[in-house]
Structure formats: structure tokens, C-alpha cells
C-alpha positions as CSV (number, residue, x, y, z in Angstrom):
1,X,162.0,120.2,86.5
2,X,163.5,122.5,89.8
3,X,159.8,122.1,91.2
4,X,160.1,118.0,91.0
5,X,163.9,118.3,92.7
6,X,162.5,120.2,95.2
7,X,159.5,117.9,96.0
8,X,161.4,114.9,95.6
9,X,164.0,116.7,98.4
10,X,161.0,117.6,100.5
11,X,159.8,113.9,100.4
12,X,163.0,112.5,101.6
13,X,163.2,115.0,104.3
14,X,159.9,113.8,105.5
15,X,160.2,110.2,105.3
16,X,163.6,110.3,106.9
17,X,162.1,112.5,109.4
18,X,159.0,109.8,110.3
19,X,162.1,106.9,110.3
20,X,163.7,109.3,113.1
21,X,160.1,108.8,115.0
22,X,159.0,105.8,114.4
23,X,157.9,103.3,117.6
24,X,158.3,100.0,115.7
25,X,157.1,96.4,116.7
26,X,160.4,94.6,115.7
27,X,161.7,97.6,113.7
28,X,159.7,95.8,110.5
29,X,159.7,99.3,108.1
30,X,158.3,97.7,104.8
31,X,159.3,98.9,101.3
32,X,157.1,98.4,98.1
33,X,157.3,98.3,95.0
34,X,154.4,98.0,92.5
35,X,152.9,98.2,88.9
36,X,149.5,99.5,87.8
37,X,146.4,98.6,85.9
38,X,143.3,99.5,85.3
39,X,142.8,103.1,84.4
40,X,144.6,105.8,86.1
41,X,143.7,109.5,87.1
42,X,146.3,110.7,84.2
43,X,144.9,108.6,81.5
44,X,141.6,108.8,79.5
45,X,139.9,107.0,76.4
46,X,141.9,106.8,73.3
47,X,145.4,107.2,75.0
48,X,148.2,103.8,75.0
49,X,150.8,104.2,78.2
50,X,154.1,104.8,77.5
51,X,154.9,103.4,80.8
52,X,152.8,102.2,82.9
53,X,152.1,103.8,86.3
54,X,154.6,102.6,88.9
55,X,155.1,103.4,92.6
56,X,157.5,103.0,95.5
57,X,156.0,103.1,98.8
58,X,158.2,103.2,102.2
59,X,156.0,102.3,105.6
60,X,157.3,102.6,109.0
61,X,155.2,100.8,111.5
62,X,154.2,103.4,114.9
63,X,152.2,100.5,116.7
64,X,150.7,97.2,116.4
65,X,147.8,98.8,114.3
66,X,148.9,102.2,112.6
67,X,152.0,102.9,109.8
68,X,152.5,106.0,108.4
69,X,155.3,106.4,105.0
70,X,155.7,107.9,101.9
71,X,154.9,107.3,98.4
72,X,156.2,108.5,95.0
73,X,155.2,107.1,91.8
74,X,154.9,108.1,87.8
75,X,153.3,107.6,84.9
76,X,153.6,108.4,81.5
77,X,150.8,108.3,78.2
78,X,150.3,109.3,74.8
79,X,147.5,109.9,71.9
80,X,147.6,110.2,68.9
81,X,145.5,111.2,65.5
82,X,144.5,113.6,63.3
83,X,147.8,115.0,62.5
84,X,148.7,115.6,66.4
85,X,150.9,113.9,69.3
86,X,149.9,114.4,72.6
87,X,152.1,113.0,75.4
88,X,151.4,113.3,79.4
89,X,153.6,112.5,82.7
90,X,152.2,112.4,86.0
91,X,154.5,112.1,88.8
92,X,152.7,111.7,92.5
93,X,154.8,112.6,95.8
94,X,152.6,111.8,99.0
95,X,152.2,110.6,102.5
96,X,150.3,107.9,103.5
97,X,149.0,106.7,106.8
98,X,148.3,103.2,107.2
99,X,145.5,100.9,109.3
100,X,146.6,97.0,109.3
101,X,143.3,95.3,109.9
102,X,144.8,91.6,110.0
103,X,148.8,91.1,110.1
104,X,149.8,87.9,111.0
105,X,152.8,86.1,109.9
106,X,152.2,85.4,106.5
107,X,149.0,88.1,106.0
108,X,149.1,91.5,106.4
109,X,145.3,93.6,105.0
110,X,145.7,97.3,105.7
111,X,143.9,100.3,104.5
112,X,145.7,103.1,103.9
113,X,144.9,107.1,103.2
114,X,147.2,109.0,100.6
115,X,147.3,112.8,101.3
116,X,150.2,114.7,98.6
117,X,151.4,116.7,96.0
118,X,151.0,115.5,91.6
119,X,152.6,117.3,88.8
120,X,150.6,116.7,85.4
121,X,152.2,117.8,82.3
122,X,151.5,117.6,78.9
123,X,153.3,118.1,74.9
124,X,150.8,118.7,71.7
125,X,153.4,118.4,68.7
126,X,152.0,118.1,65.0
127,X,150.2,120.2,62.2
128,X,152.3,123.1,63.1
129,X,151.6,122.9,67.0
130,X,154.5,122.5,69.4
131,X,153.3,123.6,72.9
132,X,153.5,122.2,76.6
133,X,151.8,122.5,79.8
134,X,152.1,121.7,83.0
135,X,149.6,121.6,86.2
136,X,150.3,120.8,89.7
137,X,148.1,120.3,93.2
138,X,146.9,118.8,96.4
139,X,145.8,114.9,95.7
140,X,144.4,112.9,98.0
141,X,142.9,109.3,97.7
142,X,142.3,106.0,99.5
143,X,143.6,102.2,98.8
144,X,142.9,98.6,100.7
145,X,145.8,96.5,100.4
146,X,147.0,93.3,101.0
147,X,150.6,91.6,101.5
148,X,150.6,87.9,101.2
149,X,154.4,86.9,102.7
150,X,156.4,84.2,100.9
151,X,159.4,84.5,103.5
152,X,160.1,86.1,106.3
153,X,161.4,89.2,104.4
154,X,159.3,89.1,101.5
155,X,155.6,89.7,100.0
156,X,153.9,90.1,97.4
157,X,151.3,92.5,97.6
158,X,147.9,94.1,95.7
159,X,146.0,97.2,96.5
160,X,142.8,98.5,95.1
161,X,141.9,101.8,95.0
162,X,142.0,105.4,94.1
163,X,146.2,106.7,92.9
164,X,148.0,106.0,90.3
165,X,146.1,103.1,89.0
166,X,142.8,101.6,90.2
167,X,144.6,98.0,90.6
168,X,148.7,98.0,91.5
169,X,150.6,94.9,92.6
170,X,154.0,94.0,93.1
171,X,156.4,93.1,95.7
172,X,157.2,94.4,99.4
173,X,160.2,93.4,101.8
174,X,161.0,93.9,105.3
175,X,164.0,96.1,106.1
């Protein structure tokens, strides 16, 4: 648990760091918010989520064209049978730089390159077992995205991809 504080400081110093730079067209930083499906890199066959991967994303904009933010998300699953429980978190703490191929007023498709740090950890209880492990490490991974704007303030938006989940949507608003 220290290691996540410490991440989860480190994160915060880094995003409020690339606020401090950021070149803005209108100031527009975007905040996100989002739900997956689909298969995840923490899940496999056999195993129910306990909840499902979610993920908070913060972009600031550093020209017409390029955004660069940070990203934090968790997930949590479970199996069980033949006399065991095993249980899993994932929690993912990254940076990600941003490409906007169309942004117009109500449309805004981007691709976007996630370079950061997961913690995996797992619980085997049952039939006399009661272990844990944990395992952290570089991750990296890729997403095309899409915010569709309802409002002047706020989206919603879907991106497809490698993360968390294969498919995550949700909603996005302009700060």
C-alpha cells in the first residue's frame, strides 16, 4: 500500500507539473471519466469482475494538434472453484500523450499513447491456503478515441484499445 501512495503522489506531481506547462488553445484541459468492457490485461477465462475496470484521465491541450495528461485507473476480479478463492486488483498510474486527428466543435477523434507504471496483486484463500502476491512494472499501450460533445462543456466519449479494458466509455468535460 506505501508503494501505491507513493505513485499516486508521483502522479499528481506530474500532472500538476504538465498544467504548469501547458500552451492551451482556450485553456480547454479535458477530464474523463470512463467504464470498461471487453476483456482486460488483469482478467482471464473463468474469472467474474468484482468491479469493473474504471479510469480517470486528465488531458491538457499543448497545441492545436498534441495533448499530453495523465491516467489512473483500477480494476478488481475474482475466481473461484475447487475449494479455492482467488481475488486480483490492478491499479494503472500512466502518462499519456495525445494526437487529435479531427476536433471540431462537437467532434473530437484523437489517438493517444499510454506509457506508466501497474501494480497487480493477487489472494488464494481456501483448502488450507491463505497467501498473497503482488507484482508491479513498466506498461505501455495504445487507444483511438472519440469524444462526441453534447454541450459546450460536456462529451461523451469511447476509446478502443489496449489498457485497462479493450472497449471504455464514459463521459468527459471541459475545465
Amino acid at each position: 500500500m506505501k508503494t501505491t501512495k507513493k505513485l499516486l503522489a508521483v502522479a499528481a506531481f506530474c500532472i500538476a507539473a504538465l498544467a504548469s506547462q501547458a500552451q492551451s488553445f482556450g485553456d480547454n484541459k479535458v477530464l474523463s471519466f470512463g467504464v470498461g468492457f471487453g476483456g482486460s490485461a488483469f482478467m482471464y477465462s473463468g474469472s467474474d469482475a468484482t468491479l469493473p475496470p474504471l479510469q480517470v484521465s486528465l488531458e491538457f491541450p499543448m497545441s492545436e494538434k498534441i495533448g499530453v495528461g495523465g491516467l489512473l485507473g483500477y480494476a478488481g476480479s475474482k475466481w473461484e472453484g475447487f475449494g479455492f478463492k482467488v481475488t486480483y486488483s490492478y491499479i494503472l498510474v500512466g502518462g499519456r500523450a495525445y494526437y487529435h486527428l479531427v476536433n471540431t466543435d462537437k467532434m473530437d477523434a484523437y489517438g493517444a499513447l499510454t506509457l506508466g507504471y501497474n501494480i497487480a496483486s493477487s489472494k488464494i484463500s481456501g483448502a488450507g491456503l491463505g497467501t498473497a502476491a503482488s507484482a508491479s512494472g513498466l506498461l505501455w499501450g495504445g487507444v483511438v478515441g472519440m469524444r462526441y460533445y453534447l454541450s459546450d462543456k460536456f462529451a461523451v466519449n469511447g476509446e478502443l484499445g489496449y489498457g485497462l479494458a479493450i472497449l471504455t466509455v464514459g463521459l468527459s468535460m471541459k475545465l
